[in-house]
KEGUTI-107892 format. One line per field, with one value per atom (N, C-alpha, C): x, y, z. Coordinates in Angstrom, 3 decimals. Each point is the difference from the previous one (the first is absolute). Example, Ala and Ser with C-alpha at 12.3 -4.5 7.8 and 13.67 -1.06 7.14 Angstrom:
<drenkols>
px: 13.190|-0.890|0.900|-0.350|0.820|-0.770
py: -5.690|1.190|1.200|1.050|1.190|1.090
pz: 7.800|0.000|0.000|-0.720|0.060|0.730
</drenkols>
This chain:
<drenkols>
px: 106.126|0.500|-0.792|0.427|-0.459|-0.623|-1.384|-0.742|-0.331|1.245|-0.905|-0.068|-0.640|-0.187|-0.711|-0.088|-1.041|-0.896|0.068|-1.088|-0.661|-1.387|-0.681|-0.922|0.040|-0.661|-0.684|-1.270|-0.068|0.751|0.088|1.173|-0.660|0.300|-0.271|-0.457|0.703|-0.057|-1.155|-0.735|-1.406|-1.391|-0.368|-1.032|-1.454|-1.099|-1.141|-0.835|0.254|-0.432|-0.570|-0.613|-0.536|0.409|1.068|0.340|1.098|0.671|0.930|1.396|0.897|0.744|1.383|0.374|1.648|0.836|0.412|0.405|1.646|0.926|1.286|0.468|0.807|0.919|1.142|0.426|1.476|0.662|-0.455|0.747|1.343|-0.330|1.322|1.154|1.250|1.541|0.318|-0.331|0.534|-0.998|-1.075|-1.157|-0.943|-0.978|-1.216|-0.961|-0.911|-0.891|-1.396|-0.475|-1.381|-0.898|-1.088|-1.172|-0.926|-1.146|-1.671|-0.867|-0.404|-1.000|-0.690|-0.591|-1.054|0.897|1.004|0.365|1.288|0.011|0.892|0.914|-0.757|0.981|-0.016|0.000|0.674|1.683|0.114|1.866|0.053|1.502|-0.300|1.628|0.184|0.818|1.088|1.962|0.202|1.091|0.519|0.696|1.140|1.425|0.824|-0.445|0.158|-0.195|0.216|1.072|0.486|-1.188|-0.046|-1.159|-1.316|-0.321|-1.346|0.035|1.126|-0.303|0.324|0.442|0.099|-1.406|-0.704|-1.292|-1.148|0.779|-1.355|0.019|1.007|0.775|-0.918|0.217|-0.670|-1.461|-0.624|-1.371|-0.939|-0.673|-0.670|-1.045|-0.245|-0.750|-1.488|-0.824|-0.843|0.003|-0.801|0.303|-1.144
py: 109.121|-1.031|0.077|-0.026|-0.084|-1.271|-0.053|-1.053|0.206|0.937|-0.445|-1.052|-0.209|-1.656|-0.967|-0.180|-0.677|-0.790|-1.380|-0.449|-0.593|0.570|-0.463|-1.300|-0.625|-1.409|-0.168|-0.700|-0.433|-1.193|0.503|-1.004|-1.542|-0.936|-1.716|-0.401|1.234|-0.187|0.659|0.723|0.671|-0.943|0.410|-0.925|0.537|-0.640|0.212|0.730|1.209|0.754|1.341|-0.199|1.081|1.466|-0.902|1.650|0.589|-0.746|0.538|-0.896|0.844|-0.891|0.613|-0.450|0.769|-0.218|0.701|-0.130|0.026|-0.579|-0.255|0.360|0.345|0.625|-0.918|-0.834|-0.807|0.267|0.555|0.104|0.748|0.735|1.076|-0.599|0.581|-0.488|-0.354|1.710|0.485|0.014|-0.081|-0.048|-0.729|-0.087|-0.801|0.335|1.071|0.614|-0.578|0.586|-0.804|1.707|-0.733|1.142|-0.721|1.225|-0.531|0.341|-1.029|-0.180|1.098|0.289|1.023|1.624|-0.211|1.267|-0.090|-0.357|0.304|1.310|0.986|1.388|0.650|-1.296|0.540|-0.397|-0.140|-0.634|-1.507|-0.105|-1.742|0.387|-1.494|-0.797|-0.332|0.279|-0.020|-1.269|-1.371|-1.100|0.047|-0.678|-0.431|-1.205|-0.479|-1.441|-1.020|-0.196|-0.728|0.145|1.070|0.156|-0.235|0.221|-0.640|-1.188|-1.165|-1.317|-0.544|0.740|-0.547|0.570|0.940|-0.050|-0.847|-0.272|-1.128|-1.071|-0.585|-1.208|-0.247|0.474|0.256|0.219|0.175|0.850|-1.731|-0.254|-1.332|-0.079|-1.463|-0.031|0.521|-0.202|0.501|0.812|0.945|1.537|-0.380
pz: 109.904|-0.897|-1.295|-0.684|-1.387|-0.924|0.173|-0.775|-1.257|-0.988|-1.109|-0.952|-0.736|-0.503|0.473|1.360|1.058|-0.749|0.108|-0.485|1.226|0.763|1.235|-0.233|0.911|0.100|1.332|-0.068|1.138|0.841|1.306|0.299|0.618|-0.860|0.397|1.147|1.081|1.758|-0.048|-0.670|0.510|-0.156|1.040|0.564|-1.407|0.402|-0.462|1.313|0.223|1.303|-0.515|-0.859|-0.544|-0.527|-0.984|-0.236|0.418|1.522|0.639|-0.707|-0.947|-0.750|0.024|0.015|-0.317|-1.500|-0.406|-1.661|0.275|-0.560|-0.217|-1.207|-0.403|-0.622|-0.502|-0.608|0.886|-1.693|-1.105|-1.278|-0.026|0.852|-0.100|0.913|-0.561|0.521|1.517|0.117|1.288|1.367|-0.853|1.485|-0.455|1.718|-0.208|0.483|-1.298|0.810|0.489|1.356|0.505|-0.243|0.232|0.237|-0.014|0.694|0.132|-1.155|-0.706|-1.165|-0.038|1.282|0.122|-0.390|-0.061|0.076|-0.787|-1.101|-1.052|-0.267|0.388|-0.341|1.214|1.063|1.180|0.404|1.128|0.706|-0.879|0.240|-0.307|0.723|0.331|0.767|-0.892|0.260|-0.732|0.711|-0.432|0.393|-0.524|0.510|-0.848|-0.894|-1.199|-0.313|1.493|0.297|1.042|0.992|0.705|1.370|-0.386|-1.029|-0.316|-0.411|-0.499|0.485|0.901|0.679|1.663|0.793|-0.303|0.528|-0.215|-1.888|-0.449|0.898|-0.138|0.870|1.355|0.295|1.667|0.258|-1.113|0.496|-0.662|0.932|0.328|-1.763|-0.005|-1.316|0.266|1.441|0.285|0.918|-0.248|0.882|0.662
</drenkols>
């Protein structure tokens, strides 16, 4: 899938756990990309808009 343009963020849902963060993507049309902070120019996770707010939805305010 194609991220270019991507503007990465850390995502709101990430804890203060040292570091261990996940960055979101959500600018672009067609997808919603995730990945690990630590590893930027590694994989990232690619969502429909739709399925990634149905994951937000669901995933508890405290982890």
């Amino acid at each position: 899938m194609d991220m270019t343009g991507a503007r990465w963020r850390k995502s709101t849902r990430s804890g203060t756990n040292g570091g261990n963060c996940v960055e979101v993507a959500d600018n672009l049309r067609v997808v919603v990309g995730v990945r690990d902070s630590k590893d930027p120019n590694g994989p990232a996770l690619a969502f429909t808009p739709e399925a990634w707010r149905a994951f937000v939805a669901r995933v508890p305010d405290r982890v």
